[in-house]
mmCIF file as gemmi writes it, N, C-alpha and C atoms, coordinates in Angstrom:
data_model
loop_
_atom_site.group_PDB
_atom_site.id
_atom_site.type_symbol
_atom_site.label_atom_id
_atom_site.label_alt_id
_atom_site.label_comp_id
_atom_site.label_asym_id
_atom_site.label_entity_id
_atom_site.label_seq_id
_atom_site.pdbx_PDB_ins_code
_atom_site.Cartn_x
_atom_site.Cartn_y
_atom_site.Cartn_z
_atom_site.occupancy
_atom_site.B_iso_or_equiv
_atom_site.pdbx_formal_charge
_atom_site.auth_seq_id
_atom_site.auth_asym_id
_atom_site.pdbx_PDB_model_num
ATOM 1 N N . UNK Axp A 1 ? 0.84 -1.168 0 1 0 ? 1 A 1
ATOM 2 C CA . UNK Axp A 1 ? 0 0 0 1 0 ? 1 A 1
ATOM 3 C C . UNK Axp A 1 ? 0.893 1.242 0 1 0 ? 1 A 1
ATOM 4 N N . UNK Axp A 2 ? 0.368 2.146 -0.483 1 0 ? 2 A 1
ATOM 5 C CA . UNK Axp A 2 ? 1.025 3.278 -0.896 1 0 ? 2 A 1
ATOM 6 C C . UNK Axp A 2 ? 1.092 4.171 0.441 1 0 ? 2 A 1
ATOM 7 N N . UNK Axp A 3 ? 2.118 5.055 0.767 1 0 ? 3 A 1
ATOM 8 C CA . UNK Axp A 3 ? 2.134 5.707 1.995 1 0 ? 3 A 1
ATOM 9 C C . UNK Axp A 3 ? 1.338 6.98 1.697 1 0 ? 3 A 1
ATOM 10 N N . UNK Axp A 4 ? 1.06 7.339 0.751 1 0 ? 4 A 1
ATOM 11 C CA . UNK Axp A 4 ? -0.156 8.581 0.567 1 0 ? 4 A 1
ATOM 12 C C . UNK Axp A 4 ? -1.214 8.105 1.101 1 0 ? 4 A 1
ATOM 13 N N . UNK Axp A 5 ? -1.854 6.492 0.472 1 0 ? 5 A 1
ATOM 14 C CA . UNK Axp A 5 ? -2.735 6.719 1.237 1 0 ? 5 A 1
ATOM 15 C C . UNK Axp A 5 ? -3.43 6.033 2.199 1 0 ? 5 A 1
ATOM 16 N N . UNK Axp A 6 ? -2.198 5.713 2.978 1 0 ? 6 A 1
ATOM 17 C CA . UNK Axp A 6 ? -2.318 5.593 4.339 1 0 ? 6 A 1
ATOM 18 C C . UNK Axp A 6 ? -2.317 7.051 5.108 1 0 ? 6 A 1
ATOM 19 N N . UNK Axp A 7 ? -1.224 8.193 4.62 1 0 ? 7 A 1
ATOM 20 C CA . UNK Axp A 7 ? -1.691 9.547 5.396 1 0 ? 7 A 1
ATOM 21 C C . UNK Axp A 7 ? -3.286 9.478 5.178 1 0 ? 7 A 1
ATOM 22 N N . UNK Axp A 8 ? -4.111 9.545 3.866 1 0 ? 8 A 1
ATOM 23 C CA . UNK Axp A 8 ? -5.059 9.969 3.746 1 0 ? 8 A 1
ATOM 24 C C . UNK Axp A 8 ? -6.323 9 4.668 1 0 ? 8 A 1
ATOM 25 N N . UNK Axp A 9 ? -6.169 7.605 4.632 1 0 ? 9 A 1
ATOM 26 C CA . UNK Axp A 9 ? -7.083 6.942 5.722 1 0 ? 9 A 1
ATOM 27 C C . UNK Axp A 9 ? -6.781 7.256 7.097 1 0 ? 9 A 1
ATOM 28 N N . UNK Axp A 10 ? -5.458 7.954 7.865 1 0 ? 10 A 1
ATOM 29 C CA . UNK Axp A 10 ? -5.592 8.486 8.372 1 0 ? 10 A 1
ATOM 30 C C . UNK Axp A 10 ? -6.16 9.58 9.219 1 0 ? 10 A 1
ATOM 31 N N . UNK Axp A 11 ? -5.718 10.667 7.713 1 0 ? 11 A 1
ATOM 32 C CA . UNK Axp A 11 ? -7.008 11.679 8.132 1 0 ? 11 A 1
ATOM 33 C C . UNK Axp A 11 ? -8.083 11.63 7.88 1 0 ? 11 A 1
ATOM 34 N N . UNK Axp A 12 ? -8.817 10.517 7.065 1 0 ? 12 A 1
ATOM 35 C CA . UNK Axp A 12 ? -10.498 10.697 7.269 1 0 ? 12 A 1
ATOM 36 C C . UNK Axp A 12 ? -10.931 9.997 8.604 1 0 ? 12 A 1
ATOM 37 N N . UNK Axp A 13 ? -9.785 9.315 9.269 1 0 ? 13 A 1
ATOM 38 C CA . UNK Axp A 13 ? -9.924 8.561 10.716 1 0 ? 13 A 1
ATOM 39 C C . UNK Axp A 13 ? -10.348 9.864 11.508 1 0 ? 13 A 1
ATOM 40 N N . UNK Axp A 14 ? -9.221 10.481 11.5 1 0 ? 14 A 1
ATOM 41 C CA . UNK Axp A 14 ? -9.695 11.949 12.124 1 0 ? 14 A 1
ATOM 42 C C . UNK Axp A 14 ? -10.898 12.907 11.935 1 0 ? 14 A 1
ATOM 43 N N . UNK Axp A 15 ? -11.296 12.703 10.846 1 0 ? 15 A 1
ATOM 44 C CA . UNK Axp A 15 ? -11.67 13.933 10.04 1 0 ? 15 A 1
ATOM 45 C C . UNK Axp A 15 ? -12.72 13.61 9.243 1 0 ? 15 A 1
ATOM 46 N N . UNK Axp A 16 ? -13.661 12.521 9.725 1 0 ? 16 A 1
ATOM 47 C CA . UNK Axp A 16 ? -14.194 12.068 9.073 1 0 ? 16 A 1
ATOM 48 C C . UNK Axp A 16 ? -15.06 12.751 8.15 1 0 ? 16 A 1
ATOM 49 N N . UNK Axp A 17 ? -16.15 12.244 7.193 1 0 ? 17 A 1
ATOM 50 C CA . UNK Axp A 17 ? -16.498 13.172 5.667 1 0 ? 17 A 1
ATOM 51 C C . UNK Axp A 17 ? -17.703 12.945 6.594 1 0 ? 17 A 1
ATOM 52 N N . UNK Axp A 18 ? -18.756 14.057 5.794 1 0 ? 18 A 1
ATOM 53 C CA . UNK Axp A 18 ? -20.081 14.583 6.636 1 0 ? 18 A 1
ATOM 54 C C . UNK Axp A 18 ? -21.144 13.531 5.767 1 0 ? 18 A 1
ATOM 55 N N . UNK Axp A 19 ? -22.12 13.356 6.625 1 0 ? 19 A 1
ATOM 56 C CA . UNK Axp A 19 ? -23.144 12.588 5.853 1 0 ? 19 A 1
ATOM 57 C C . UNK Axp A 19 ? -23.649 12.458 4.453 1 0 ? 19 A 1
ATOM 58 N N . UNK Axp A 20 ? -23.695 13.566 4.226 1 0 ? 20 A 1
ATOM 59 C CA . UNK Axp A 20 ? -24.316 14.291 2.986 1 0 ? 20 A 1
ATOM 60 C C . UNK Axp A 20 ? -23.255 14.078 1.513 1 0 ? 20 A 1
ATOM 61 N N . UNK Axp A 21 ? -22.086 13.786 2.133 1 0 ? 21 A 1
ATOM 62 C CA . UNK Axp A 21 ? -20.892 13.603 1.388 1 0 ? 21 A 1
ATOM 63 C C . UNK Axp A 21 ? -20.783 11.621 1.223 1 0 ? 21 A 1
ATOM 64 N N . UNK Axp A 22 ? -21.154 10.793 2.265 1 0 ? 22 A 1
ATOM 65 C CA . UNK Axp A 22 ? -20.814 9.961 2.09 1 0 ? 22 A 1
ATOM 66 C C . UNK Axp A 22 ? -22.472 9.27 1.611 1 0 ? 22 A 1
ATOM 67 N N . UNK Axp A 23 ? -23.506 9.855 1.146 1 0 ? 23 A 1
ATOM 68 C CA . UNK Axp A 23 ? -24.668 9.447 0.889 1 0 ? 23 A 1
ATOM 69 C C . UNK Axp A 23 ? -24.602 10.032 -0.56 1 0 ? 23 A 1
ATOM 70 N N . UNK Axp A 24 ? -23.818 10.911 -1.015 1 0 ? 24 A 1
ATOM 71 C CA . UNK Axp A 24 ? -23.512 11.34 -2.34 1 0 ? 24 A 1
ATOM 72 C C . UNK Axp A 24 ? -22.371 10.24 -2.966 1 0 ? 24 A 1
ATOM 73 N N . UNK Axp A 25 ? -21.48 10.135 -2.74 1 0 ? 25 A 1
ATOM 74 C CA . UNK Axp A 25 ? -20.748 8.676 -2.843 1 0 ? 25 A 1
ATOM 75 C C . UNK Axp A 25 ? -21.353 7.187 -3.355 1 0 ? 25 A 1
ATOM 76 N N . UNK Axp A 26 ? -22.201 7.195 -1.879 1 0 ? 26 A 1
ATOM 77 C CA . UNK Axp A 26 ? -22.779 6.09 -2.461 1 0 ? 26 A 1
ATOM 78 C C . UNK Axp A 26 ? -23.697 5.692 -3.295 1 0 ? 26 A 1
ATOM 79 N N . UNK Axp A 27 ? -24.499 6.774 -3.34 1 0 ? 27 A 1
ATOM 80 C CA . UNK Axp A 27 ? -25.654 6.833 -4.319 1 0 ? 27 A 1
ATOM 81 C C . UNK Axp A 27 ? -25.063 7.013 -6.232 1 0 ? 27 A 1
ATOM 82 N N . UNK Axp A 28 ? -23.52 7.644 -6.04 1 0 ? 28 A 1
ATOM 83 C CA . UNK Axp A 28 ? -22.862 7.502 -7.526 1 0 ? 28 A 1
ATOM 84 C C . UNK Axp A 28 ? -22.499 5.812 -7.774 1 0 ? 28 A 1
ATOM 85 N N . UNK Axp A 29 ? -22.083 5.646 -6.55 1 0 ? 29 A 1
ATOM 86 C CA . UNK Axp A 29 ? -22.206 3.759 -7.201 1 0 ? 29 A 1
ATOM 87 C C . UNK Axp A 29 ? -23.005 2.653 -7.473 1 0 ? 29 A 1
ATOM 88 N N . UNK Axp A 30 ? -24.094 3.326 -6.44 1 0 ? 30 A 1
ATOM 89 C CA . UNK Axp A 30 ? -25.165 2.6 -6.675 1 0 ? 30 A 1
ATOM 90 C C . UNK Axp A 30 ? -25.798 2.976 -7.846 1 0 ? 30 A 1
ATOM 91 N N . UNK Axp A 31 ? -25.791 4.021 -8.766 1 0 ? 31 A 1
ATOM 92 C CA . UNK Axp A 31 ? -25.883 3.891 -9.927 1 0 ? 31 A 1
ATOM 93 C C . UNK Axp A 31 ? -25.381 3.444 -10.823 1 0 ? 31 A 1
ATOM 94 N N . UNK Axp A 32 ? -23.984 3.298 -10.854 1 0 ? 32 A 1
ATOM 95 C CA . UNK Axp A 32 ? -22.773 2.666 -11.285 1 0 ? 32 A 1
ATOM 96 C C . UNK Axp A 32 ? -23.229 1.036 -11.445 1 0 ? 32 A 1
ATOM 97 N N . UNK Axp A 33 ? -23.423 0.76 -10.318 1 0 ? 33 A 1
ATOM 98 C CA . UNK Axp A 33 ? -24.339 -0.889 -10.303 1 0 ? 33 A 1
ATOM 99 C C . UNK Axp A 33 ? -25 -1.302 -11.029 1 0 ? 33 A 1
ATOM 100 N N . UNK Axp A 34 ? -26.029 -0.3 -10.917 1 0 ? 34 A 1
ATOM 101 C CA . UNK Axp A 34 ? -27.204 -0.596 -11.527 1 0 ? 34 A 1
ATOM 102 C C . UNK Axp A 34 ? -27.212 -0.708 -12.942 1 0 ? 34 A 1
ATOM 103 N N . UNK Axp A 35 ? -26.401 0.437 -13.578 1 0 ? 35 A 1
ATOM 104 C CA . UNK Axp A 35 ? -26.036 0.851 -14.749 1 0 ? 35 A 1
ATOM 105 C C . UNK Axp A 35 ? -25.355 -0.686 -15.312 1 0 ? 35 A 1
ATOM 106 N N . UNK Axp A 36 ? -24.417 -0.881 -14.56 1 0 ? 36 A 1
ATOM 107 C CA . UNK Axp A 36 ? -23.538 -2.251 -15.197 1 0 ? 36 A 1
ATOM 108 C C . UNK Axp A 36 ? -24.21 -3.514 -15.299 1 0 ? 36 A 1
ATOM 109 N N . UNK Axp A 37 ? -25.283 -3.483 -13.945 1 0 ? 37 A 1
ATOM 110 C CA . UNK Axp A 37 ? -26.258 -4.91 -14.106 1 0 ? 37 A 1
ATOM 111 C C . UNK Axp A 37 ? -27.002 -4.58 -15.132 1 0 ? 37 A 1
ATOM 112 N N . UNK Axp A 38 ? -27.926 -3.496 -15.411 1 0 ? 38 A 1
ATOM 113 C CA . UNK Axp A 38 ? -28.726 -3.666 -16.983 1 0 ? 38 A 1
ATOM 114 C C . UNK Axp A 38 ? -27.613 -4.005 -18.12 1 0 ? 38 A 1
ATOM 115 N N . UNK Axp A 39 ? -26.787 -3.193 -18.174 1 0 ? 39 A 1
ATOM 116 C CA . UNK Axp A 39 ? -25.982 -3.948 -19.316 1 0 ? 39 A 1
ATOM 117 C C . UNK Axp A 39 ? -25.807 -5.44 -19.383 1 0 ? 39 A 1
ATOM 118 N N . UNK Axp A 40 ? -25.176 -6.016 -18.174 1 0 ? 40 A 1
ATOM 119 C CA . UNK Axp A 40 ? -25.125 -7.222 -18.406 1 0 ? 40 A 1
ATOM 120 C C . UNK Axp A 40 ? -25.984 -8.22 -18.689 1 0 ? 40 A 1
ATOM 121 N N . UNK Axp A 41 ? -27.406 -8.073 -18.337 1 0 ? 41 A 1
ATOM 122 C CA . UNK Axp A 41 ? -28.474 -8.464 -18.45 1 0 ? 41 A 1
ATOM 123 C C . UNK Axp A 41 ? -28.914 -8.529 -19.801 1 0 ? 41 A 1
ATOM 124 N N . UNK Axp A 42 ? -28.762 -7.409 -20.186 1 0 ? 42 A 1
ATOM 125 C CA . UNK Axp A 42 ? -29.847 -6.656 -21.687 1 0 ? 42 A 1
ATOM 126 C C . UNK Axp A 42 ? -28.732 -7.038 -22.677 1 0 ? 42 A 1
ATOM 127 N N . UNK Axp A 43 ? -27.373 -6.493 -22.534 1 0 ? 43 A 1
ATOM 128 C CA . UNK Axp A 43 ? -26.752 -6.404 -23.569 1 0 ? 43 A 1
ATOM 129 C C . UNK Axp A 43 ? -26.722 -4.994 -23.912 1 0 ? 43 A 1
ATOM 130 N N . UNK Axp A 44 ? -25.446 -4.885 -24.372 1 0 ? 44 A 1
ATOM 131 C CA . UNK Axp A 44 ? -25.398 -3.396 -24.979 1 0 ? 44 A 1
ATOM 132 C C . UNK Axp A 44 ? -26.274 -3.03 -26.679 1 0 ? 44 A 1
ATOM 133 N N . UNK Axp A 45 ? -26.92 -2.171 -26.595 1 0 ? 45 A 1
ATOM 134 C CA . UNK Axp A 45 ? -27.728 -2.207 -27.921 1 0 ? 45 A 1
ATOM 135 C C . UNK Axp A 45 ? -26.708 -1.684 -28.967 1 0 ? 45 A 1
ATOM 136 N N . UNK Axp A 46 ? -27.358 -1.861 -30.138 1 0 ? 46 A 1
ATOM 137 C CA . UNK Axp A 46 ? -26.259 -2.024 -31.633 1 0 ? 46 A 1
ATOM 138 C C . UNK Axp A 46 ? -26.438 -0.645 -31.491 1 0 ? 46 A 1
ATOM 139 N N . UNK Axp A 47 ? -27.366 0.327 -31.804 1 0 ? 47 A 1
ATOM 140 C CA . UNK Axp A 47 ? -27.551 1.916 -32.186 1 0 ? 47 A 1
ATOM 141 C C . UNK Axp A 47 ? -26.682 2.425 -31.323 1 0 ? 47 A 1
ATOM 142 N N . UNK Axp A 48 ? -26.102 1.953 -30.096 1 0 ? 48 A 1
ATOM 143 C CA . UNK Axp A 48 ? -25.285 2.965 -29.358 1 0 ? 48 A 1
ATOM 144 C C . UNK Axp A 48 ? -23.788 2.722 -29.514 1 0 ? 48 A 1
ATOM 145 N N . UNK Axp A 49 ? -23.723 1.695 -30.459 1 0 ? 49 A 1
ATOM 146 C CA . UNK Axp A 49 ? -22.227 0.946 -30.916 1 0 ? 49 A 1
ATOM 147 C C . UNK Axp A 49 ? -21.589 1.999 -31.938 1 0 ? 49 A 1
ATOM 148 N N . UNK Axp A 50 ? -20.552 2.444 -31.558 1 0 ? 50 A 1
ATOM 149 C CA . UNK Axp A 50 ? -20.187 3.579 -32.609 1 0 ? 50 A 1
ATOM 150 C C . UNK Axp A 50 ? -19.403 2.919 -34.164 1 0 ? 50 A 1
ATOM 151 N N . UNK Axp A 51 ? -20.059 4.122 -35.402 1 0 ? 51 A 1
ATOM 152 C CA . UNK Axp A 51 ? -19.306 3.488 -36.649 1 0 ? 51 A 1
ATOM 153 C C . UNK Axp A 51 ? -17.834 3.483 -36.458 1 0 ? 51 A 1
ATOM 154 N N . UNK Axp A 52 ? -17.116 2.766 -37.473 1 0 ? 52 A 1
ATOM 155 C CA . UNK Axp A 52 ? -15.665 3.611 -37.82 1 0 ? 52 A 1
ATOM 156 C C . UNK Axp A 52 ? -15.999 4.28 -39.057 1 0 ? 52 A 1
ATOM 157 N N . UNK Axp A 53 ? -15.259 5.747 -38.483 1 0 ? 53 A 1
ATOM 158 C CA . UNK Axp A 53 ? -15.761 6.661 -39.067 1 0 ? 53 A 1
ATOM 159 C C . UNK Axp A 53 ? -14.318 7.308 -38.954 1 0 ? 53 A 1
ATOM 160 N N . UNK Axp A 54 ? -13.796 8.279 -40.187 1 0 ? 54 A 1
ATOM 161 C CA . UNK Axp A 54 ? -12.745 8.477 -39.953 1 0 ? 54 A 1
ATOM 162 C C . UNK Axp A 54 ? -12.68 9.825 -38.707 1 0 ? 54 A 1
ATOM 163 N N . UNK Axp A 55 ? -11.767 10.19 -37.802 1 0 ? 55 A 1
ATOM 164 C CA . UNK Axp A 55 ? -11.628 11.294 -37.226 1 0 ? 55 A 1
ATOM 165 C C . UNK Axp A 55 ? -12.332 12.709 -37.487 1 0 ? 55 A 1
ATOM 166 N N . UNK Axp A 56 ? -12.9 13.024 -36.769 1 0 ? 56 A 1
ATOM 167 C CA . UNK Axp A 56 ? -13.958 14.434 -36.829 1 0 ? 56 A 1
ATOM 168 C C . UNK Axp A 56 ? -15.006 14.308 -37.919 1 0 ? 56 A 1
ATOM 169 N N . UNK Axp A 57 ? -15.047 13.465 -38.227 1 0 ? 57 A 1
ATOM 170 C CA . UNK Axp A 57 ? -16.176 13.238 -39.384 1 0 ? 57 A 1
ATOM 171 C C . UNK Axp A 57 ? -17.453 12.8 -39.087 1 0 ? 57 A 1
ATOM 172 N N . UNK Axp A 58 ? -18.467 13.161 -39.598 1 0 ? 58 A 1
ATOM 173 C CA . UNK Axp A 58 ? -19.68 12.285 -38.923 1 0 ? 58 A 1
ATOM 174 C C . UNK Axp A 58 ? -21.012 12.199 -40.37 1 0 ? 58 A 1
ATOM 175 N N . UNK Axp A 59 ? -21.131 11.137 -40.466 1 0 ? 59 A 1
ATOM 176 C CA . UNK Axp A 59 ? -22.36 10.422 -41.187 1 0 ? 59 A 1
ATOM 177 C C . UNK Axp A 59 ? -23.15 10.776 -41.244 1 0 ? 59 A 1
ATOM 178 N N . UNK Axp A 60 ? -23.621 11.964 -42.434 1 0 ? 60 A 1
ATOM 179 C CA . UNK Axp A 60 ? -25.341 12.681 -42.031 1 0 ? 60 A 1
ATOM 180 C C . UNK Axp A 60 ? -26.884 11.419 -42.537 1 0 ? 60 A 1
């Protein structure tokens, strides 16, 4: 483990983060979750599969 961040579990030992901060956290992963279980489930759809297309160019 890296000694940065052991200082840093340190100071949130001390210093811990406010509710509102660690309910914002979790609620980004728990979307994160969720997000990754529909994919895995469903499958990623073809329309959101990008062309090859050359650089800055786009397909009207």
């Amino acid at each position: 483990m890296n000694y940065r961040w052991l200082l840093r579990m340190a100071k949130w030992g001390r210093n811990p983060p406010g509710e509102k901060q660690v309910k914002l956290v979790l609620g980004a992963i728990l979307i994160c979750l969720v997000l990754f279980a529909i994919e895995r489930l469903f499958g990623w759809p073809e329309w959101l599969t990008p062309q090859n297309t050359p650089r800055g160019r786009f397909n009207n």
